[in-house]
C-alpha positions in Angstrom: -59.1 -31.9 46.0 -58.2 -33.8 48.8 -60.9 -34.1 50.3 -63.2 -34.9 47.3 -60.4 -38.1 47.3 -61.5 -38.9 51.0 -65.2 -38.4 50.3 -64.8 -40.6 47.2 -62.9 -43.2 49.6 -65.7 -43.6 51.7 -68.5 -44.1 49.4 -66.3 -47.0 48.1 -66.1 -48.4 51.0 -69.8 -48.4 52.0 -70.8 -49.5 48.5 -68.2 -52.3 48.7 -70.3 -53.3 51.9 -73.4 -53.2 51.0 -75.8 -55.7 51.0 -76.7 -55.5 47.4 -74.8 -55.5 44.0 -74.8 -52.1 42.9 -73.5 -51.3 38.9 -73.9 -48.3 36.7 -73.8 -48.3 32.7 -74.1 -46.0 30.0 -76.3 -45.5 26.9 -74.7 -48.2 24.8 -74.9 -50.4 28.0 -71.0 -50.7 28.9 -70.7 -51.4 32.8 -68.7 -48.7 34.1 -68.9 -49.0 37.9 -69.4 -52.4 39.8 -69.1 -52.9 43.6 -67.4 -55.8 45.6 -71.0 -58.1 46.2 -71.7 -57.6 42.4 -68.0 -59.0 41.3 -68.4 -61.7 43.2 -71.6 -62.9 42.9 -71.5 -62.5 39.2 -68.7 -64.2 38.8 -66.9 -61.6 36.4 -64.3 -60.1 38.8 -62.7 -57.4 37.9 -63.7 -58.1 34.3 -67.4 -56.9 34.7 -66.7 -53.2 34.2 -65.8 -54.2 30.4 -69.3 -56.3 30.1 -72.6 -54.9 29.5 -75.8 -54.7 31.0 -77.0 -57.3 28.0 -74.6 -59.9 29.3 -76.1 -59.6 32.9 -79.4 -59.8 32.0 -80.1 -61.3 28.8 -84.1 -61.5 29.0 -84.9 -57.9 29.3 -82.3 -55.6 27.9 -81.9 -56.4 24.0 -78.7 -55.1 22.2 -80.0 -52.4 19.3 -77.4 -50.7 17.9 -75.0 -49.3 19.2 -77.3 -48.9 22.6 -80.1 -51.2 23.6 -83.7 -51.7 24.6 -85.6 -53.0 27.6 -88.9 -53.5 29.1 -87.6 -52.4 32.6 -88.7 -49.9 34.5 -86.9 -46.9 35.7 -87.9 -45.0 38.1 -86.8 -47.1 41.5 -89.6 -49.3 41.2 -88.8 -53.4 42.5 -89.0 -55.7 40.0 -88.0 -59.4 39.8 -85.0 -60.2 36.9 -82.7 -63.6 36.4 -79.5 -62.2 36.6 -76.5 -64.3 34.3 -73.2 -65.2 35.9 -70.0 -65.7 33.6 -70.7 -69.6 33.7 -74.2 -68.7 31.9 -76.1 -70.0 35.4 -78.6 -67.6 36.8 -80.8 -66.7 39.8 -83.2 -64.4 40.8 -83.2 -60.8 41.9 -84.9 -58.0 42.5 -84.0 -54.8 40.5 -84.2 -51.1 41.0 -82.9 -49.0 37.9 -82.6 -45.1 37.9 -81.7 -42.7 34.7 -79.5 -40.0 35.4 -81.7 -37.5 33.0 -78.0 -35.1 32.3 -76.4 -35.8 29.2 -74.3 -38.0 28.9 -77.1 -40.6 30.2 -76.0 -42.9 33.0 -78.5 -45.7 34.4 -77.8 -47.1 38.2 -78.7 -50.7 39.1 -78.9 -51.9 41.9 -79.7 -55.8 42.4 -80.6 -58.1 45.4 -80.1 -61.9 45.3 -83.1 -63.4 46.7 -82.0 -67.3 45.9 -82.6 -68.2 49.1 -86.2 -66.6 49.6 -87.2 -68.2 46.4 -85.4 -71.6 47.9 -86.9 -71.1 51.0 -90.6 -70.5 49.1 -90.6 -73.6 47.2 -89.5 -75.6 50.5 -92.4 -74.6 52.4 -94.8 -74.9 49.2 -93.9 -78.0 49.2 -94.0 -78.9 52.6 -97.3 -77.4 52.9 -98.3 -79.8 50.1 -97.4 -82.5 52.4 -98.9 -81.2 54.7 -102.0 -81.1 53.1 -101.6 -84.4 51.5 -100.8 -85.9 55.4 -103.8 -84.1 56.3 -106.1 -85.5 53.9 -104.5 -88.9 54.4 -105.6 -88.9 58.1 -109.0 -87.3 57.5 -109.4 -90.5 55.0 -108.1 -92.7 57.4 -110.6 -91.1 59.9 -113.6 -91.4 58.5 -112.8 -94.8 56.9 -112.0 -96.6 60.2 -115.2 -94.5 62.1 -116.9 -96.2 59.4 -115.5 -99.9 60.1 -116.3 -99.0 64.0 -119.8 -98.4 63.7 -120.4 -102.2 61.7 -119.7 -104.2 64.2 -120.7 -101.7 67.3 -124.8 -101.7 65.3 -124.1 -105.4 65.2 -123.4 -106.0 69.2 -126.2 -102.5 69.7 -129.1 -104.8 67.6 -128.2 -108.1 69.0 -128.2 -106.9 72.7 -131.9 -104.9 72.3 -132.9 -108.9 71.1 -131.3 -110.1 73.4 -132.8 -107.6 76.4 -136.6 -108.4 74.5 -136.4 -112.1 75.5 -134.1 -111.9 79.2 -136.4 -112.2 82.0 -133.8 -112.6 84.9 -133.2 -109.4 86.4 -129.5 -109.3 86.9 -128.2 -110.5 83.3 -131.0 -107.6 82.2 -129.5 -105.3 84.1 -126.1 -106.5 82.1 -127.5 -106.3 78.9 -128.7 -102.8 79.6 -125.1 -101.8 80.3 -123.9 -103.4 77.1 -126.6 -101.3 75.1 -126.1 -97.9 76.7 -122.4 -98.0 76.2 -123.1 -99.0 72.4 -125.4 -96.0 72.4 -122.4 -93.8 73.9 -119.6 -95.4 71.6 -121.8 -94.3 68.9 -121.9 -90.7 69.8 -118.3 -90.6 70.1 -117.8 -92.2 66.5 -120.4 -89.9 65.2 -118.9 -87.0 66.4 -115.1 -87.9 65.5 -116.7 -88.5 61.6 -118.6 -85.2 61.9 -115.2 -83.4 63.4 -113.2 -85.1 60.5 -115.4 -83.6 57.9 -115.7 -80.3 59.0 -111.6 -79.9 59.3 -111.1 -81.3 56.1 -113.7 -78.8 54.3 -116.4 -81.5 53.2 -118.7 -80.9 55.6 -122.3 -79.2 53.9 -125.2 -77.8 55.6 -128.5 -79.1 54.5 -131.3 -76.3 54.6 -134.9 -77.3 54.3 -138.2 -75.9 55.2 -139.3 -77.2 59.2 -141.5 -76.8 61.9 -139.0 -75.0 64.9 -141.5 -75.8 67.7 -142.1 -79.2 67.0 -138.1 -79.7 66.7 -137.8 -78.0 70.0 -140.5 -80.4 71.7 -138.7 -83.2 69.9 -135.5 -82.0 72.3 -137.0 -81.1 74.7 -138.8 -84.7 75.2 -135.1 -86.4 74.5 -134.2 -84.8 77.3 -136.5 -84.6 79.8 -136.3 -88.2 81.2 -132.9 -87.6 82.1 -132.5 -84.4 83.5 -135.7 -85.3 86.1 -134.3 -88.2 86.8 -132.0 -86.3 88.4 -133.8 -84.5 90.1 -133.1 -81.2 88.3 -136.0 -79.5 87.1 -136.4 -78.7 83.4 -137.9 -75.7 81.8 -138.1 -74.7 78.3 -139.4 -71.6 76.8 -139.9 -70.1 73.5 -140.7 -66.2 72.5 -144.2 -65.6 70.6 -142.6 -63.7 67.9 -140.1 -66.7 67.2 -141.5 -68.0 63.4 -143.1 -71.6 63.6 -141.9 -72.1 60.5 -138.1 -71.7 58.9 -135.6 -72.9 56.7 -132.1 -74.1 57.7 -130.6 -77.5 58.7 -132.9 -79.0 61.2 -130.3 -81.9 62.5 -127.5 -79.8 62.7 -129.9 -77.5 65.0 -131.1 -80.4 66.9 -127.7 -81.7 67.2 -125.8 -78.3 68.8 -128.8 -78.6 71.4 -128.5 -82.2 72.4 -124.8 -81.3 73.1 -125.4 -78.0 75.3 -128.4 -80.1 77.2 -126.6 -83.6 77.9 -123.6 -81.3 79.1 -125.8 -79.3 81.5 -127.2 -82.6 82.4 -124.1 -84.4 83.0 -122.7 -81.6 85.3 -126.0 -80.6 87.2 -126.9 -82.2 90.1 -129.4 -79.8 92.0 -131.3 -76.9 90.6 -132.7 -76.7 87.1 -131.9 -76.2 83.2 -133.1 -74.2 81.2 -133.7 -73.6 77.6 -134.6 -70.7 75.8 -135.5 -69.7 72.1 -136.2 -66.1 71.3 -135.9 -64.0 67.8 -133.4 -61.1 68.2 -133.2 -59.6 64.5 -135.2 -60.1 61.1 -133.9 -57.8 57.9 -136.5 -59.2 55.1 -136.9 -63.2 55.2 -133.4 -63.5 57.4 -134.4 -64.1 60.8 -131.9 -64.3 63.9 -132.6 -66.6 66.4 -130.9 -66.5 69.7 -130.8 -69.9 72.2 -129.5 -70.2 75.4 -128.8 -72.9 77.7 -128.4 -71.9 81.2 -127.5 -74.5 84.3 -127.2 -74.6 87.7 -124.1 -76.9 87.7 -120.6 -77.2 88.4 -119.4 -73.9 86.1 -116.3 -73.4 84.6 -113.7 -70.8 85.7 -113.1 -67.6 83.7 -109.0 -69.1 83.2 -110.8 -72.1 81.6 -113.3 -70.9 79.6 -111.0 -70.2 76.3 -110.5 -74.4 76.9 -114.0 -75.3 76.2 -114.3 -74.6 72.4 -111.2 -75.8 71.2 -110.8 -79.9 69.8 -109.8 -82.2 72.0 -109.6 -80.3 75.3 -111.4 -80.4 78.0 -111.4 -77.7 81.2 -109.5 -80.0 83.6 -108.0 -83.9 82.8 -110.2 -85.3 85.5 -113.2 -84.0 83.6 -113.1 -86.9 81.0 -112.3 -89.5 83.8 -115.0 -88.4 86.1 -117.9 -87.3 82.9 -116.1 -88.8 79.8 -116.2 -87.4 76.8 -113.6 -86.6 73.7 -113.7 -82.9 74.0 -114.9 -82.9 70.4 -118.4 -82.1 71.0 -118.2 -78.1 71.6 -115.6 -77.4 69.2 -118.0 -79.3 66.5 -121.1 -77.0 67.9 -118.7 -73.7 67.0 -118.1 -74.7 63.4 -121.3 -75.7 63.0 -122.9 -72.5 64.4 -120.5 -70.4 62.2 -121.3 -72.3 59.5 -124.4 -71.1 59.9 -123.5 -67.4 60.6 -123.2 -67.4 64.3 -121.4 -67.0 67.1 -121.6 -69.3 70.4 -119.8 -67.9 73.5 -120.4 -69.0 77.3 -120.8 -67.5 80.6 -119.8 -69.4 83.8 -119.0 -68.8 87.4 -117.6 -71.8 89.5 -120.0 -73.8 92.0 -123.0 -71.8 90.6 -123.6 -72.1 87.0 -123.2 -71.5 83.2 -125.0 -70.2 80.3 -124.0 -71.3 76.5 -125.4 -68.8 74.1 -125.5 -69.1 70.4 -127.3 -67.2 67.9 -127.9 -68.5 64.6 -129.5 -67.1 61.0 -131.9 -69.0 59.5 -134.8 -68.0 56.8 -138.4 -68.1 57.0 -140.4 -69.4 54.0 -141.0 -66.4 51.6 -144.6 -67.6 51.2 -145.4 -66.6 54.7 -142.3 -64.4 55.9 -142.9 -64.6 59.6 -146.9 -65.1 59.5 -147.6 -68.7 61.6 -149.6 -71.0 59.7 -152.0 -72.8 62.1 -151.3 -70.3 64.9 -154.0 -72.6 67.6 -151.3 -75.6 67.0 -148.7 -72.8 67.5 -149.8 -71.8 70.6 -151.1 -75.6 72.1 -147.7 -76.1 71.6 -146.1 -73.4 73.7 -147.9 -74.0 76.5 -147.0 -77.6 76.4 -143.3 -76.2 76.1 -143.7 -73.4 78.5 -145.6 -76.0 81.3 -145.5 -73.8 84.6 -143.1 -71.5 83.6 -144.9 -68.9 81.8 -146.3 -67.0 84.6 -147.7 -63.9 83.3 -150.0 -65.1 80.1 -152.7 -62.8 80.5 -150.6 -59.7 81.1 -151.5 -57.4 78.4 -148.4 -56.3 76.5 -148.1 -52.4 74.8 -146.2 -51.5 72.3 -142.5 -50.4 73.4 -142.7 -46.4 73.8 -146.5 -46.2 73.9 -147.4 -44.3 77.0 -149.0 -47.4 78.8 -146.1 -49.6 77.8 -143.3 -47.4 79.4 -145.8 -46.9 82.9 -146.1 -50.7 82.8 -142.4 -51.1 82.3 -141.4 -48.6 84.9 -143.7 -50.6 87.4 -142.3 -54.3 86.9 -139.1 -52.5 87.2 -139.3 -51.0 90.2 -140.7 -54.7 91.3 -137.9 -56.3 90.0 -135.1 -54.2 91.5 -136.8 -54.3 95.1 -136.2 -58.4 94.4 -133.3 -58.4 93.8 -132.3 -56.5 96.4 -133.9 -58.9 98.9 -132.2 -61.7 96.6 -135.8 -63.1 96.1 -134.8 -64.8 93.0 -138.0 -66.7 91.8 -140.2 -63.3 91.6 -137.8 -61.5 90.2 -136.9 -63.9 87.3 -140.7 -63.6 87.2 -140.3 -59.4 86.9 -137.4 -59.9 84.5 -139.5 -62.4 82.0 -142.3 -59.5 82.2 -139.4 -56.6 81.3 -137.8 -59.0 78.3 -141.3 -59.3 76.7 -142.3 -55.7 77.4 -139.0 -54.7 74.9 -139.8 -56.9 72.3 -140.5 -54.2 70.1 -137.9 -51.8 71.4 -134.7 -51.2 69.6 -131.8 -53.9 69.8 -129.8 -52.6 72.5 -132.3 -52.3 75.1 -133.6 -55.8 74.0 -130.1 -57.0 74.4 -129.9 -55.8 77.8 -133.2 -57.0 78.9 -131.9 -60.2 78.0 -128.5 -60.0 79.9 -130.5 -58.8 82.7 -133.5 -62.0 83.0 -130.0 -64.6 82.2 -128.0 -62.3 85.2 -131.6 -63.2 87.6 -131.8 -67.0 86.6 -128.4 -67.4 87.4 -128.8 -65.3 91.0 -126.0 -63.5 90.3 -126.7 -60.3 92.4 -123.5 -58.3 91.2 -124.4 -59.2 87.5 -128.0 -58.2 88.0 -127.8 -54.8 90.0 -125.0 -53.6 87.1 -127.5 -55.2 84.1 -130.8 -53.3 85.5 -128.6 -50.2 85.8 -127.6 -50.3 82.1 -131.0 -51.5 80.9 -132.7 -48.5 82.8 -129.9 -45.9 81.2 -131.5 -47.1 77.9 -135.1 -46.9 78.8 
């Protein structure tokens, strides 16, 4: 008997310090058992043992005779209740509620105030919904005030090109050429802040229509090509035969992402050459993938900065923008836009000897001709007007991946290229590796994929890279 008291004793004292308000009742709904937290924060005292269950909560037990009815659940399950203090305030809890099945019935309750969590909800709702009202403010403010800059920047831009048509004397032309190219460049950066303003505040739309890729591609290329030989850095620009003429996606956006990877490669390569490259990597019925890549010779980017480069307003070092300019915007607009269109663009880089952005992108091709070229003679004039001297093996006959001949072939240029890279004669053996990439056209992804690594491994004369890629690509093979 004694120690039943004890046991008794201590179970009082642990429900009197718990964290919840804990309560039995019977049948008829009389409170028979109440804890410390559940006196107080009811407000009944010791008075709630002589209450019922009704008084506590009002909304969803019912008084019916001499017992009562309820929607509640019992079997443990949380549910959310107003519970009633003696003043008639209430806040919310959540309830468990147990039967105990022997006769005479007894229900358990136990209830936890979550005031505060609720408080604390509707707090951050609503700061979030300033938040979001700050956010659209500045996104307004943004593009409204981008839009004001342009007026009078178009106005200075078309006054100076009159002004350069009649100038004769050399050194005020030299001026007015200043004044224009750094309208030009203002331009670009109010462009892109507009375009990085839409796309974070959601009202940015891609605009698909049917387009010729090549001649969009000799369009960049020909933007570019002043520049980058003016240099002195040679240009090169090549596209894969199975690459459709023809497809439908957002032309400008396209154009755009390229004209941001090229006058970056430009802008931090001073020797050596760029390159650009267009191949298809996947079709699955009229969805083509196409996979570009951008690969320099410049200043590269350290593997701690890398994570930098995509991100708004951030550049890899704070000198970059004094020495190159820049906002920092330009990449992080090329990632959204490139998911937007269900890619992925990533970069590899190695200080003082290069980097390579990649991005891969799905477009469609027209359903009337799913992948067949229209007017393949003006296809293939323009290819070799893109390719120029780089496409070094045009007569090379090329088998069908796992055909006898094709595998001999394949073995050959391999052994060819491995023995040049070995004697780090890099210009035949990106020759080898371009041979290798288009002898796997046909093959299955993976060995396409590493065919790939392995001719962007060679451009880049990265012998460590190269050894390891031909080692993976001729496990596959």
């Amino acid at each position: 008997m004694k120690m039943q008291i004890i046991e008794e004793e201590q179970l009082q004292f642990f429900l009197d310090h718990a964290l919840e308000m804990v309560f039995a009742f019977r049948g008829n709904g009389e409170i028979i058992y109440a804890n410390k937290i559940a006196k107080e924060q009811l407000e009944w005292g010791t008075e709630l043992c002589n209450q019922r269950i009704t008084d506590i909560f009002p909304q969803n037990f019912k008084e019916v005779g001499e017992g009562f009815e309820t929607d509640c659940i019992f079997g443990g399950e949380k549910q959310e209740l107003m519970a009633y203090r003696k003043n008639n305030t209430c806040f919310p809890v959540y309830v468990r509620l147990m039967k105990q099945e022997a006769e005479p019935a007894i229900y358990l309750c136990m209830a936890y105030n979550i005031s505060e969590k609720v408080m604390l909800g509707k707090k951050l709702q609503q700061a979030q919904q300033e938040i979001e009202a700050a956010y659209k403010t500045k996104s307004e403010f943004v593009a409204n005030i981008t839009h004001e800059l342009r007026t009078p920047v178009n106005g200075i831009l078309g006054n100076t090109k009159e002004l350069i048509s009649m100038e004769k004397e050399e050194k005020k032309l030299g001026l007015l050429k200043l004044i224009e190219y750094s309208c030009k460049n203002m331009n670009a950066l109010i462009n892109n802040i507009l375009d990085f303003a839409k796309l974070e505040s959601g009202k940015f739309t891609l605009e698909s229509r049917k387009f010729n890729l090549y001649h969009m591609i000799d369009y960049v290329k020909r933007n570019h090509r002043n520049k980058i030989t003016e240099k002195g850095v040679e240009f090169l620009v090549t596209i894969s035969p199975e690459v459709p003429e023809y497809i439908v996606g957002d032309e400008l956006r396209i154009i755009q992402i390229l004209n941001n990877l090229l006058s970056n490669a430009c802008k931090f390569t001073s020797v050596g050459k760029i390159v650009l490259e267009v191949i298809k990597t996947a079709q699955y019925d009229n969805r083509v993938e196409l996979f570009f890549m951008v690969i320099d010779s410049g200043i590269g980017i350290s593997k701690a900065n890398q994570d930098k480069l995509f991100k708004s307003f951030s550049q890899v070092d704070a000198s970059i923008t004094r020495k190159y300019g820049g906002t920092g915007l330009g990449l992080n607009i090329c990632k959204q836009l490139v998911e937007m269109m269900d890619g992925d663009i990533s970069v590899e880089s190695k200080e003082n000897v290069g980097s390579t952005f990649l991005f891969h992108i799905w477009v469609e091709v027209p359903k009337e001709e799913n992948g067949q070229i229209q007017d393949s003679q003006n296809k293939d004039e323009i290819l070799q007007k893109l390719r120029g001297l780089t496409e070094k093996n045009t007569s090379e006959k090329i088998w069908r991946y796992g055909e006898e001949e094709n595998l001999q072939e394949l073995q050959k240029k391999m052994s060819k290229l491995i023995l040049s890279i070995e004697m780090e004669n890099w210009e035949k053996a990106e020759g080898f590796a371009d041979t290798v990439r288009k002898l796997t056209e046909e093959a299955p992804k993976e060995v396409k994929t590493a065919a790939l690594r392995l001719k962007m491994a060679v451009q880049k004369a990265d012998y460590e890279k190269a050894t390891a890629t031909f080692e993976a690509l001729q496990s596959l093979i």
